[in-house]
C-alpha positions in Angstrom: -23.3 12.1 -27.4 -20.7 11.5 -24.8 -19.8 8.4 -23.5 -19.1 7.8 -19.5 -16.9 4.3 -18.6 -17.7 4.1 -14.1 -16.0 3.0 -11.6 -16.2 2.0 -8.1 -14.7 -0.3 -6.0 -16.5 -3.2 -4.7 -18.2 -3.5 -1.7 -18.1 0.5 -0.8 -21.4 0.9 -0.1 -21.6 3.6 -3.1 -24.1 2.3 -5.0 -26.9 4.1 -4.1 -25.1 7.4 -4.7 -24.2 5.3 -8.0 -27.4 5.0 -9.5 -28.1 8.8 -8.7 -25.1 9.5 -11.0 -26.3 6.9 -13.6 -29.4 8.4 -13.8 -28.5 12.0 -14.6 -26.0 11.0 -17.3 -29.0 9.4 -18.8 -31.0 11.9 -18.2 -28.5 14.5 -20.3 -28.2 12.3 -23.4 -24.8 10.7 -22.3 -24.2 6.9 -22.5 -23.1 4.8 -20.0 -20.7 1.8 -19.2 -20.1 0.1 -15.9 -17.4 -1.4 -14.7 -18.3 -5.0 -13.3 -18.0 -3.8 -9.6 -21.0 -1.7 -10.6 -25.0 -3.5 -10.2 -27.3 -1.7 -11.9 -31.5 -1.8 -11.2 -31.1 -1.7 -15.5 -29.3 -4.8 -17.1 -29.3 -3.2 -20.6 -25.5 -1.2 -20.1 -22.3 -2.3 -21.3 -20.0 -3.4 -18.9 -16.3 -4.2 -18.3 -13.7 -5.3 -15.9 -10.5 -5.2 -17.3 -8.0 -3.1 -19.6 -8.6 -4.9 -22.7 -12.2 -5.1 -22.2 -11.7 -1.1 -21.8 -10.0 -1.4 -24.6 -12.9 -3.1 -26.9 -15.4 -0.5 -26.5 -15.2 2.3 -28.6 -15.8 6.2 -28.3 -15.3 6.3 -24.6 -15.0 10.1 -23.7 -14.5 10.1 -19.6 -14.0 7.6 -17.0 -15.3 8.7 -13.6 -14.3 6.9 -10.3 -16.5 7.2 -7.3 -14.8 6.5 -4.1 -11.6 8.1 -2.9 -8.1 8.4 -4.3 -7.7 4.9 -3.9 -10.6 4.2 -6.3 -9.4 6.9 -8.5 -6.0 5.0 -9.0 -7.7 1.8 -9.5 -9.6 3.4 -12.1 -6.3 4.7 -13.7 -5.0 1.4 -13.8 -7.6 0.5 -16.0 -7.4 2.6 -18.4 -3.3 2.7 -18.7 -2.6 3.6 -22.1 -6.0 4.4 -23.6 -5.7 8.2 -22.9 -8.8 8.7 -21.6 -9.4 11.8 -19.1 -9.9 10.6 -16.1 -11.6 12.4 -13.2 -13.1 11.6 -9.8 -16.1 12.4 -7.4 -15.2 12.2 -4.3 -17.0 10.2 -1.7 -14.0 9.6 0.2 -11.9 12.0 3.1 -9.8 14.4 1.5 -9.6 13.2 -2.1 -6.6 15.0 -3.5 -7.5 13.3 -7.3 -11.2 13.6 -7.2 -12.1 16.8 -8.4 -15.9 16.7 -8.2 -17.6 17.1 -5.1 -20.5 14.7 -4.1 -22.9 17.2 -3.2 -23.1 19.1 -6.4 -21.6 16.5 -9.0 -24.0 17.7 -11.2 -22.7 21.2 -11.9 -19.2 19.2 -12.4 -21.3 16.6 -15.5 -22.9 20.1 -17.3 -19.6 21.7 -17.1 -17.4 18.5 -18.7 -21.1 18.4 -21.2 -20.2 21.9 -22.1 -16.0 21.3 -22.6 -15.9 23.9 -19.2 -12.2 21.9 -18.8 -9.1 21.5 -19.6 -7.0 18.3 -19.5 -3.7 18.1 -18.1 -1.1 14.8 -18.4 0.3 13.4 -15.3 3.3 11.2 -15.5 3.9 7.8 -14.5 6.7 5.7 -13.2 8.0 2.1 -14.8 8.8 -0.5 -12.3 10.5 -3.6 -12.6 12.6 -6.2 -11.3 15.5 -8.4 -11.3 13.2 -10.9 -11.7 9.8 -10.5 -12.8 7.5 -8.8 -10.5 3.6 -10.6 -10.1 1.7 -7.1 -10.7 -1.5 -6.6 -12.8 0.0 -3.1 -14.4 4.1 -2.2 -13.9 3.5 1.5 -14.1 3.2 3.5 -11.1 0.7 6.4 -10.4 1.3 7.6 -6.9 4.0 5.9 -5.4 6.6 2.8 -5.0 7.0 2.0 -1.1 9.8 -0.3 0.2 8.8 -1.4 4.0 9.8 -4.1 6.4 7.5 -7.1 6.4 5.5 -7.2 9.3 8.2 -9.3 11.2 10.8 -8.1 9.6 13.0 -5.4 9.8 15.4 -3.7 6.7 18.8 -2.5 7.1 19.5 -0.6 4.3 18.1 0.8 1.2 20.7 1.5 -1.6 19.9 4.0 -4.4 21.7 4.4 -7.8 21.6 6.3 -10.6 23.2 6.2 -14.0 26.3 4.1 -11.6 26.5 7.0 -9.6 25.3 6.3 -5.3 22.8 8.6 -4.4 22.8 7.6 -0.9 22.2 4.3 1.0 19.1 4.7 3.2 19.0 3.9 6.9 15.3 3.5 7.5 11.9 1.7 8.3 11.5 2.5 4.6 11.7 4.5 1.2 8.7 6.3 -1.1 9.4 6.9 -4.6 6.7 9.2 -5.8 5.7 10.7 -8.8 4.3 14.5 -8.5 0.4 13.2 -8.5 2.2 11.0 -5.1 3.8 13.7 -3.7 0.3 14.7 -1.8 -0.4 11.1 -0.5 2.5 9.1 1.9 5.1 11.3 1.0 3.5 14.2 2.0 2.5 12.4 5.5 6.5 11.7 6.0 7.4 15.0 5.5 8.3 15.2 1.8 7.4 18.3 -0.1 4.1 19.4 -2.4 4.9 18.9 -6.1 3.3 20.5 -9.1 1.7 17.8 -11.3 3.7 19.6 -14.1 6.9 19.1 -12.6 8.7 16.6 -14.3 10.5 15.0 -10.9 10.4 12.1 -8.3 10.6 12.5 -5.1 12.9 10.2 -2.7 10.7 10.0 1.0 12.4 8.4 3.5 10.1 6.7 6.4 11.6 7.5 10.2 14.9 8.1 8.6 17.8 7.0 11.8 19.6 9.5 10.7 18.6 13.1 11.4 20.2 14.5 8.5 19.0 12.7 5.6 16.0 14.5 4.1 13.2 14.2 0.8 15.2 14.4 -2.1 13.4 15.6 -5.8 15.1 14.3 -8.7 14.4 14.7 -12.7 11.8 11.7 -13.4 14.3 11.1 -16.7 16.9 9.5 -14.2 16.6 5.6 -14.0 16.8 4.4 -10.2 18.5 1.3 -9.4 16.9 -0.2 -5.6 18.6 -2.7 -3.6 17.4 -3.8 0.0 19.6 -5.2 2.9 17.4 -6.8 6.2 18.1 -8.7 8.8 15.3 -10.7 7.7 16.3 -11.4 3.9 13.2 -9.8 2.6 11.0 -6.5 2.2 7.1 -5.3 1.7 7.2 -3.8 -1.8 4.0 -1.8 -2.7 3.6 -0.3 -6.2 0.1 2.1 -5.6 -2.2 -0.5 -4.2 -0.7 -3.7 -5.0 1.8 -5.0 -2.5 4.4 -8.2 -2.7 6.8 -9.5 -0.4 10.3 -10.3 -2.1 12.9 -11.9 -0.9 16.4 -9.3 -0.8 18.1 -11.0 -4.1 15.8 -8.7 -6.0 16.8 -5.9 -7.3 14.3 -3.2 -8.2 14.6 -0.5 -11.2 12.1 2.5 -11.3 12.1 4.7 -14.5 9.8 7.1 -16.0 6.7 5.8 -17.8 6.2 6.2 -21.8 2.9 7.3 -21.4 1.1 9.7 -19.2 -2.5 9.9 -17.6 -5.3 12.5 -18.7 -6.8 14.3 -15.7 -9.3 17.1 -16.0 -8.8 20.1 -14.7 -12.6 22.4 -14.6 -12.4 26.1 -15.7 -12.9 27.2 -12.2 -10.4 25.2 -10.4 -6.3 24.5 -10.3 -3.8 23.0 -8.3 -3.4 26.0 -5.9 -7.3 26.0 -4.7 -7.6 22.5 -4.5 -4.3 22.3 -1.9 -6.0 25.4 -0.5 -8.8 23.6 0.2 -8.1 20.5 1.3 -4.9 21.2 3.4 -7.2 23.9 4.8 -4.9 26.8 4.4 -5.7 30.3 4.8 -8.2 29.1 7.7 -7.0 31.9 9.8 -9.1 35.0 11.5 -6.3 37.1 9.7 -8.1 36.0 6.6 -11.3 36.9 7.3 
């Protein structure tokens, strides 16, 4: 029998859809836990809230989100080191990470029921400071984003490698994103589309004052050194959803994660269809 961990973010308005879900599982001989977020009309299901409570319950086989990407990285979160595939349904807008559709989620359950999939690692970033960052998890799924606070304004961003300057950002702002990132605010800034198999970052800059500076992609094994200059004496740091404000004495250093993620990938989709089809290319009468 498999073994389904949910989750969805609270106050969503998903449970309805929820239950629907719930209910089929059961109704194909799979088990079911639910995160806390999650009410249930039955009270006899296991639940959880955190890592280590993910971490206590044995012979989980999938955790789905429900929601968008942002509940998909939440749900990621959660999981961190367990190795347990991940996949979404989408309920969201464009949902790059969900791969299931809502309206026929259950041809998606049959086909993970009938090992239709594949699984493929993403990898993560490390974050950490000078001095010790106030996050619930230090690694880094999508993206790291240095902004101004909302009154005030940075100067400079300076990035290093290994000792060696890779260039010292004039901006409202930089994105360091992993691969899985690279379709979310990088993208929207003009960075480029990266294979999750790539093994690179991606250096975004946000409304760059200088024309010629452009993305940069990097190998993920280089360790980036961050230091901020505003005329403020702090920054908006956001690592995925979680954001701080620090003051400009802290440094930041981004590596590459130990660990990856498990995603799955279904026999009858990749990468290629799924930008396809959410970017909307090929919608052209030349096509038809």
């Amino acid at each position: 029998m498999l073994t389904f961990a949910l989750y969805s973010r609270a106050g969503t308005g998903q449970q309805p859809f929820t239950d629907t879900v719930i209910d089929f599982l059961r109704q194909n001989g799979c088990g079911v836990v639910l995160h806390k977020n999650i009410s249930s009309k039955s009270s006899d299901f296991q639940c959880f809230e955190t890592y280590l409570d993910l971490q206590q319950i044995d012979g989980v086989d999938f955790m789905v989100s429900i929601g968008g990407d942002g509940s998909f990285i939440d749900a990621a979160n959660l999981i961190g080191d367990l190795n347990i595939p991940l996949v979404g349904i989408n309920t969201g807008r464009i949902g790059f990470l969900s791969a299931i559709k809502k309206d026929n989620f259950e041809a998606s359950i049959r086909m993970l029921i009938e090992k239709k999939y594949s699984l493929e690692s993403r990898s993560l970033l490390h974050i950490e400071g000078s001095e010790p960052l106030s996050l619930d998890t230090h690694f880094v799924v999508n993206d790291v984003t240095i902004r101004a606070t909302d009154s005030d304004s940075i100067n400079a961003i300076t990035v290093t490698t290994d000792g060696k300057h890779i260039n010292t950002y004039w901006a409202d702002g930089l994105i360091v994103a992993t691969p899985t990132g690279s379709t979310a605010y990088s993208m929207s800034c003009g960075g480029p589309i990266l294979h999750p198999q790539t093994d690179v970052v991606v250096l975004t800059p946000i409304a760059s004052h200088s024309l010629s500076v452009r993305p940069l992609v990097i190998p993920a094994t280089q360790v980036l050194d961050i230091a901020v200059s505003g005329r403020g004496g702090r920054y908006s740091l956001c690592v995925d959803t979680q954001r701080l404000i620090l003051n400009d004495n802290v440094k930041l250093r981004i590596s590459k994660e130990k660990f990856t993620i498990q995603t799955v990938l279904f026999d009858n989709t990749n990468f290629y269809s799924t930008i396809r089809e959410k970017l909307l290319w090929g919608l052209d009468k030349r096509n038809d």
